[in-house]
C-alpha positions as CSV (number, residue, x, y, z in Angstrom):
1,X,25.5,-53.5,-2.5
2,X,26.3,-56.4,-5.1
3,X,25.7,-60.0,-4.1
4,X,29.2,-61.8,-4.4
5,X,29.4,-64.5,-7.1
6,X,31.3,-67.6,-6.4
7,X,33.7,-66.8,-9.3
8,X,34.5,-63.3,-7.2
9,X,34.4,-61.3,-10.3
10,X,32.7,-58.0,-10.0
11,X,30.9,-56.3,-13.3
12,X,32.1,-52.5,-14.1
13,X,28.6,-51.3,-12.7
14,X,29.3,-53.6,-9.5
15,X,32.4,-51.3,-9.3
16,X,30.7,-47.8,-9.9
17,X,27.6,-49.0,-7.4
18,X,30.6,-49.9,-4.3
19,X,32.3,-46.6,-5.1
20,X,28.9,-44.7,-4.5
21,X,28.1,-47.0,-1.5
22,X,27.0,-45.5,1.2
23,X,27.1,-46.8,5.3
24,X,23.8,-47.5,7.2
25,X,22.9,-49.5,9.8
26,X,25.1,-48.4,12.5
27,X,24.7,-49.8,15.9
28,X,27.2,-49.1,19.3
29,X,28.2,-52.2,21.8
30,X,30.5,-51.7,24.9
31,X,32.7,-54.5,24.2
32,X,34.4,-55.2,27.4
33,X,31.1,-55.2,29.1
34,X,29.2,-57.0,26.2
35,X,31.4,-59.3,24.2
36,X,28.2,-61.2,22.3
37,X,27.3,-57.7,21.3
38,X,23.7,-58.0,22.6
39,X,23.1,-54.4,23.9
40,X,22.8,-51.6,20.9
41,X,24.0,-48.5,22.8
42,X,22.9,-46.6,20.2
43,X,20.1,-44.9,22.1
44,X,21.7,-44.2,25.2
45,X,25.0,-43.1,24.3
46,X,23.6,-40.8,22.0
47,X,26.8,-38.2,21.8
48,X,29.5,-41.2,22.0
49,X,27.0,-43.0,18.7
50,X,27.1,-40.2,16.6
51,X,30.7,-38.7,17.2
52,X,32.2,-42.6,16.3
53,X,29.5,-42.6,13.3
54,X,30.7,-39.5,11.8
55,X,34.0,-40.0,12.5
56,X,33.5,-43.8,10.4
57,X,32.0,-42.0,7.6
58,X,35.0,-39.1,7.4
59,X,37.1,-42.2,7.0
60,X,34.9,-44.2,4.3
61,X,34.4,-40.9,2.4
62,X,38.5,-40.8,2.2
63,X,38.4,-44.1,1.2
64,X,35.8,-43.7,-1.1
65,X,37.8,-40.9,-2.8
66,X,40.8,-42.2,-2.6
67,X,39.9,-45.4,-4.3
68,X,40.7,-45.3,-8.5
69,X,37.4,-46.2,-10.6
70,X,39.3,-49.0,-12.6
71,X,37.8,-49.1,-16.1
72,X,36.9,-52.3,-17.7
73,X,39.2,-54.7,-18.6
74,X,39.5,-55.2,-22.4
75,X,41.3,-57.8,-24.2
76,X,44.1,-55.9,-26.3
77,X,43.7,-58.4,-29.1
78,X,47.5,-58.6,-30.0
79,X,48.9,-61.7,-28.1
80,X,48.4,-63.8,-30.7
81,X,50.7,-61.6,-33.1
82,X,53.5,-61.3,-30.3
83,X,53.6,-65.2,-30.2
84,X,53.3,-65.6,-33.9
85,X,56.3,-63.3,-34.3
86,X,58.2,-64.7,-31.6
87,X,58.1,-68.5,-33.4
88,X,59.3,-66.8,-36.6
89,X,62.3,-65.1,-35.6
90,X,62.9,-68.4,-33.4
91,X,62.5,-70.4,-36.6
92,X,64.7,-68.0,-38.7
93,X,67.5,-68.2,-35.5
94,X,67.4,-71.8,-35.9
95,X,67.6,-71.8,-39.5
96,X,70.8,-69.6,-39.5
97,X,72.3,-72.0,-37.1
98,X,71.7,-74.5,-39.7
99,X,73.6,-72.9,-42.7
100,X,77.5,-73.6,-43.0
């Protein structure tokens, strides 16, 4: 899983690596009896841990699929033409305004 930067910007690999992500480390708490979360029920509620498990991962494979692969951003390179092109006709606008 990539380490977050403090400028939040995520690298095109970042992106492939989070849409291959996979979920480990699941652990089971009774939350109305154990509100700090201290008791992993894991073990004991063996059925209950892996029917909520697979039913997480069902979800976070839709997700997963769901979720575009957005492509790289690249810098079209034709701004500066747009704005060049918009201060000529404004000049030539202005300079027909001009004429009697």
């Amino acid at each position: 899983v990539p380490t977050p930067k403090p400028s939040g910007s995520i690298t095109e690999q970042e992106i492939i690596d989070l849409k291959r992500a996979k979920l480990t480390g699941f652990e089971l708490y009774h939350i109305e009896d154990d509100i700090a979360e201290t008791t992993d029920r894991s073990e004991s509620e063996r059925e209950i841990f892996e029917r909520m498990k697979r039913q997480m991962q069902d979800i976070y494979a839709e997700v997963q699929a769901e979720a575009p692969l957005w492509p790289a951003w690249q810098i079209a390179g034709y701004e500066g033409k747009i704005i060049s092109e918009y201060y000529r006709k404004q000049a030539a606008q202005k300079k027909q305004k001009q004429q009697p």
